[in-house]
C-alpha positions in Angstrom: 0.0 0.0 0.0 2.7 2.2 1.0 4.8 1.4 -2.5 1.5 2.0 -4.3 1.0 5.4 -2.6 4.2 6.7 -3.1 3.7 5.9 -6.8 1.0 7.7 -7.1 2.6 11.1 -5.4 5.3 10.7 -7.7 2.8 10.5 -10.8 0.4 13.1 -9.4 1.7 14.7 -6.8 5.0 16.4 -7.7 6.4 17.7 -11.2 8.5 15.7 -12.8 10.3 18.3 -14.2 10.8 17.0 -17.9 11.0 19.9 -20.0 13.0 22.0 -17.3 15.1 18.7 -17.5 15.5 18.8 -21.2 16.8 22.4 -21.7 19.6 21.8 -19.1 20.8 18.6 -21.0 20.4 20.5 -24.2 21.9 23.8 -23.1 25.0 21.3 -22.0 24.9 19.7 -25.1 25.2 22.7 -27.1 28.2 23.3 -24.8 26.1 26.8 -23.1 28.3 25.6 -20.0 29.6 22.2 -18.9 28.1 21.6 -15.8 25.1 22.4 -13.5 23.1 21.7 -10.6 19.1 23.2 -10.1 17.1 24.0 -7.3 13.4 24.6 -7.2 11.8 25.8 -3.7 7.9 26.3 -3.5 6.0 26.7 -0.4 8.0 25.3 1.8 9.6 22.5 -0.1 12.6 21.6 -2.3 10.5 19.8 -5.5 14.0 19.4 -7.9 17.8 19.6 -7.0 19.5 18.1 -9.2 22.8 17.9 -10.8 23.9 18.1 -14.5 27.4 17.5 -16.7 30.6 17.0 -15.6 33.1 20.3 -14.1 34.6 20.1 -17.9 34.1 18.8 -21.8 36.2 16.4 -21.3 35.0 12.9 -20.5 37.5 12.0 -18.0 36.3 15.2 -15.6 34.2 14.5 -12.4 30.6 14.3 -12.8 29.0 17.3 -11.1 27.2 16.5 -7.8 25.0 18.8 -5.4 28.1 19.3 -3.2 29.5 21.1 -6.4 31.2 24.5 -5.4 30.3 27.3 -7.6 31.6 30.6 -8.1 28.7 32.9 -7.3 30.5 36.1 -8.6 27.6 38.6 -8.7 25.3 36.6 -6.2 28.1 37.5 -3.8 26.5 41.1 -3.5 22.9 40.0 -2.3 24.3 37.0 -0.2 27.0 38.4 1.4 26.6 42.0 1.6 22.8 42.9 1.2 21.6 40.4 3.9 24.3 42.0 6.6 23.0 45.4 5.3 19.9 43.8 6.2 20.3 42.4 9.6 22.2 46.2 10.8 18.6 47.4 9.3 16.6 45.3 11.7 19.3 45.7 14.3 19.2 49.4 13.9 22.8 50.1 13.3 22.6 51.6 10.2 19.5 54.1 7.8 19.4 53.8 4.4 20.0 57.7 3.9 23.4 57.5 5.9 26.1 58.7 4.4 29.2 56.3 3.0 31.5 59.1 4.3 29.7 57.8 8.1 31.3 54.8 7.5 34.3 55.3 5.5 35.8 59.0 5.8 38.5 58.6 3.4 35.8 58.4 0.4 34.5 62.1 1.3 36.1 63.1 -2.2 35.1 63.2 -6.0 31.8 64.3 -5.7 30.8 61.3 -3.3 30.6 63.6 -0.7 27.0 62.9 -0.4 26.4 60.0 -1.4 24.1 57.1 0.9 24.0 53.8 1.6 20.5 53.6 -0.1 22.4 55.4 -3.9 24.4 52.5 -3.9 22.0 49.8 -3.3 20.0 51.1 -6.2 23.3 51.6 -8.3 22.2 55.3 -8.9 25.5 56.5 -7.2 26.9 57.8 -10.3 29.9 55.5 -9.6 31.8 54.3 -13.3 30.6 50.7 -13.8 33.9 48.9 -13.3 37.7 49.6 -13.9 40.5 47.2 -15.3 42.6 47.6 -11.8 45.4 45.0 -13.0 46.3 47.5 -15.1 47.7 50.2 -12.4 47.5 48.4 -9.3 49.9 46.0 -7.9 48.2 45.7 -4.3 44.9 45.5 -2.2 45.8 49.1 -0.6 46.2 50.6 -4.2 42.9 49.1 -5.5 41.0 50.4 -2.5 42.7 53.6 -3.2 41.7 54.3 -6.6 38.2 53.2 -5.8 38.0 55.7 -2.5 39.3 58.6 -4.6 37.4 57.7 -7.7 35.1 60.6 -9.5 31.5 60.3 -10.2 30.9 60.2 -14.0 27.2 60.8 -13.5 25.5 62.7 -10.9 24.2 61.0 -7.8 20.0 59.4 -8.3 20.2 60.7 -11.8 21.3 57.4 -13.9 21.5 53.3 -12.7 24.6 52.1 -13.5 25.3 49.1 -12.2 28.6 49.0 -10.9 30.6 46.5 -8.6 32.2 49.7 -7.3 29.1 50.0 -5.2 29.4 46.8 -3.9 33.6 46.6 -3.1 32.4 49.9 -0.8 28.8 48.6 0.5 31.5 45.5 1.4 33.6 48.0 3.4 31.1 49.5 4.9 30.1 46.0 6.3 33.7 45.7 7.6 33.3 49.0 9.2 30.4 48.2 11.0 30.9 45.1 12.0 34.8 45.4 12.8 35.7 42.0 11.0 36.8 41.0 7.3 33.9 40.4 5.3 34.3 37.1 5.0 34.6 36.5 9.0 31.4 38.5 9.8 29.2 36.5 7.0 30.7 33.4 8.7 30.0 34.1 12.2 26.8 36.0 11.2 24.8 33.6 8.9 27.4 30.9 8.1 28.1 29.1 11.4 24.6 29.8 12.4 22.9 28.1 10.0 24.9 25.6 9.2 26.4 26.4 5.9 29.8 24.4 5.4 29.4 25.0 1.7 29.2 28.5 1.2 32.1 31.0 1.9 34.9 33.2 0.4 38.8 31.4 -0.3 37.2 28.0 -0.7 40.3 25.9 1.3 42.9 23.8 -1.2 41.0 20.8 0.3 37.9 21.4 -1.5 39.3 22.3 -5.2 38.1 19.4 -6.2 34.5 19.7 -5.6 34.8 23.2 -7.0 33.5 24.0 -10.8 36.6 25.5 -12.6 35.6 28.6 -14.6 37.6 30.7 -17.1 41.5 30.2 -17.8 43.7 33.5 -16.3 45.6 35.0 -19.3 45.8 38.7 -17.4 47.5 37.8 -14.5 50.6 39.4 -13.9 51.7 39.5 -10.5 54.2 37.4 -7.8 51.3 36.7 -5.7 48.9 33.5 -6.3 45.9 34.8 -7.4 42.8 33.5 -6.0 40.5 31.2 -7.3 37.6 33.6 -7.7 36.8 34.4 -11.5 36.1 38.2 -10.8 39.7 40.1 -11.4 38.9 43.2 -9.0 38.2 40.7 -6.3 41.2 39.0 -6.6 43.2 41.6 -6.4 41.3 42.2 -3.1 42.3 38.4 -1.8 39.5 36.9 -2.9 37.4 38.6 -0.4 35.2 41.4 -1.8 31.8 42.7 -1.7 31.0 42.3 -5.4 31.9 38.8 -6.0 34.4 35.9 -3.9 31.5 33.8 -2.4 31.6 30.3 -3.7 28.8 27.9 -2.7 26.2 25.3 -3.8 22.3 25.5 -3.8 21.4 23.9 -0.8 23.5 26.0 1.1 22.4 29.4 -0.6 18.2 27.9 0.0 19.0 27.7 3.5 20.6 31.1 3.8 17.8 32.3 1.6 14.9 31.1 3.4 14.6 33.4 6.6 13.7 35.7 3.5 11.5 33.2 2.7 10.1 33.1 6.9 9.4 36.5 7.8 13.0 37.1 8.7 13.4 34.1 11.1 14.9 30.5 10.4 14.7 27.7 13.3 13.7 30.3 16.1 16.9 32.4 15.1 15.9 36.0 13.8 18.1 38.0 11.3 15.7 40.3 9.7 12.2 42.1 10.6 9.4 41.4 8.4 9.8 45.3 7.6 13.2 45.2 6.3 12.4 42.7 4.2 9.9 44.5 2.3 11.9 47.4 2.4 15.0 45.7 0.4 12.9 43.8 -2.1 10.4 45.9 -3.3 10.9 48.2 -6.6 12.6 51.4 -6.1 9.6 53.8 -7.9 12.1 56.3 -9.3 14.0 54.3 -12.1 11.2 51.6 -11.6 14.7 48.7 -12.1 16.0 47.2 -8.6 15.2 47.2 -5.3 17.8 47.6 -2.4 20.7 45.4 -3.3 18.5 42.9 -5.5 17.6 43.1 -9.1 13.7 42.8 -10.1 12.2 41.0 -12.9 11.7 43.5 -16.1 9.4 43.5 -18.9 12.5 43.3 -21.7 11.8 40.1 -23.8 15.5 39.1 -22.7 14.7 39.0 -19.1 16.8 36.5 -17.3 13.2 35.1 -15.3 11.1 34.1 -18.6 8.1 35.1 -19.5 5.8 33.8 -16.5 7.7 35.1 -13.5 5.7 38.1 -11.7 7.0 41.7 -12.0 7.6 41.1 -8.2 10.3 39.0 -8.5 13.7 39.3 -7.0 17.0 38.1 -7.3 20.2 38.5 -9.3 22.7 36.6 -11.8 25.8 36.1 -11.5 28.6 36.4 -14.6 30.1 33.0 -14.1 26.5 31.7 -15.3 24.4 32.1 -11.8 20.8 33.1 -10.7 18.5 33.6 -7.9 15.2 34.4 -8.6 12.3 34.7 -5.8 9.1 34.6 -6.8 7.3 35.9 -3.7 3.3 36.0 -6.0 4.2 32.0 -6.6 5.8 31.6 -3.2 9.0 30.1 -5.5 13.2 30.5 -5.4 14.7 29.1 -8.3 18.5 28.8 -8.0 20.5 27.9 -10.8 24.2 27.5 -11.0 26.3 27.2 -13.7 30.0 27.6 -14.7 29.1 28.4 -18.2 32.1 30.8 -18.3 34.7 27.7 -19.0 37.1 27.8 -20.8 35.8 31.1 -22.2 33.8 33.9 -20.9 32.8 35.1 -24.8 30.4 31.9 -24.1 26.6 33.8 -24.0 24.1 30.9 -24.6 23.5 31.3 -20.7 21.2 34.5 -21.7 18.9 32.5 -23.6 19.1 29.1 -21.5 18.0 31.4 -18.4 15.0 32.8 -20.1 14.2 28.9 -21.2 14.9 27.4 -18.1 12.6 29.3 -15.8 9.8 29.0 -18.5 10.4 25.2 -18.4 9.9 25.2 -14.8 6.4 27.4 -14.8 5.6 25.5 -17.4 6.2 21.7 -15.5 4.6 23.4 -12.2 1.2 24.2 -14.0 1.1 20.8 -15.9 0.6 19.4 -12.8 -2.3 21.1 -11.6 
């Protein structure tokens, strides 16, 4: 009876996911990226996580596996640095309209005199998007330099430009606040209290195995081992940065994820009020593109979340081929990780297998009905 039950849950009950299925073995066969692993979360339970490829073309590499370490590059700056911005929110240590000269003095230059934690959030801080700092810098402290004296190329709330500047200084600001490294405060803050062993920043030598190589170096240029993180400006910065150095797996990044999910609070542990979390993820109503640290779903046909997703949604992607994408209308997290940038980042089939993808999944969801 049991045996004949469980059949029927698994005929009736739950997706079976075939199409979603089908474009990932596609996209891989089309070499869009050689390995992945997929996680779909609705109300309150994990209905597909699943593994796909190997870490490489070639036959002889290791089949992927949900323990898989990805780099998460840009989901580094929601993770990481958002969710401490976050839990200061609902800890009241920190207002969106304070000033980043509050936190870090030495900035009070270049026209970002004025600028606030919330202008950088909403990448409208007039900040350039990004800067090739291997070319003049040698050293963390030179990096940081440049970027604290750097000049605004547009003035502050008038443009979005999104720009991992923001983030390297919303990192520091963390740091500030906190008085640790960024990677020891997300560890001690959501890492060891949740029980994430697979999510961090400078991934041990132990683990290099399990982790998904992405795009071969050809710019470095320096005596100093560079990091494994794909993103050059954090690895001049050690690997620890507040626009990308977090490497993780899905399961790990759910669980981190789901106090969003909760209300703010995860097995009677609370890290953010039910305020501040509408507060971050709704639609700033001036550009009408992100909310605080998070990108939104947009109407553009090339929209990474399909066409099904509500104009609600929330999330971001990451350039080494990663996504989240909350759904809060369809109670849903998708989170899809990919290392689609091996062994070339001029690789861009991940912009159309996104789109596909979370169609699929809609799609599988509703046949079920």
């Amino acid at each position: 009876m049991l045996i004949a039950l469980l059949i029927a849950f698994f005929q009736f009950g739950a997706p079976d996911f075939a199409k979603t299925r089908a474009v990932i073995e596609s996209s891989i066969q089309n070499k869009a990226f050689p390995s992945a692993t997929l996680l779909v979360w609705k109300e309150g339970k994990v209905l597909l996580h699943e593994s796909f490829g190997r870490l490489t073309y070639e036959r002889s590499s290791r089949k992927a596996d949900t323990l898989t370490l990805y780099d998460l590059a840009s989901l580094t700056k929601p993770l990481a640095v958002t969710l401490s911005l976050m839990k200061f929110h609902s800890d009241g240590k920190l207002r969106l309209d304070d000033s980043l000269k509050k936190f870090l003095p030495q900035t009070a230059n270049g026209g970002k005199e004025n600028l606030t934690l919330k202008d950088l959030l909403l990448h409208q801080s007039g900040l350039i998007a990004f800067r090739r700092y291997y070319d003049c810098c040698s050293t963390e402290t030179q990096v940081l330099s440049r970027i604290y004296s750097d000049t605004l190329i547009r003035r502050i709330g008038d443009t979005t430009i999104y720009s991992d500047l923001n983030f390297v200084l919303l990192g520091k600001v963390v740091e500030a606040i906190s008085g640790k490294r960024l990677n020891e405060h997300f560890s001690e803050t959501f890492a060891k209290p949740l029980g994430l062993k697979n999510l961090m920043f400078v991934p041990p030598e132990s683990l290099s195995y399990r982790i998904a190589p992405t795009e071969v170096d050809t710019l470095w240029k320096f005596s100093f081992l560079r990091p494994k993180v794909h993103d050059p400006t954090a690895a001049m910065l050690g690997g620890i940065s507040g626009n990308a150095g977090l490497f993780g797996n899905a399961s790990d990044i759910l669980r981190l994820l789901l106090p969003l999910l909760n209300g703010g609070t995860l097995d009677s542990l609370r890290f953010f009020t039910p305020e501040t979390i509408r507060l971050f993820t709704t639609r700033d109503t001036k550009h009408n593109l992100r909310a605080l640290g998070w990108d939104m779903r947009t109407n553009s046909e090339k929209t990474s979340t399909g066409k099904y997703f509500s104009m609600n949604t929330f999330g971001h992607t990451g350039f080494t081929g990663t996504s989240i994408w909350i759904d809060p209308e369809r109670n849903l997290c998708v989170i899809f990780l990919t290392n689609r940038v091996y062994p070339t980042s001029a690789n861009r089939q991940i912009l159309s297998v996104r789109r596909a993808l979370h169609d699929a999944i809609i799609e599988d969801l509703e046949r079920q009905k």
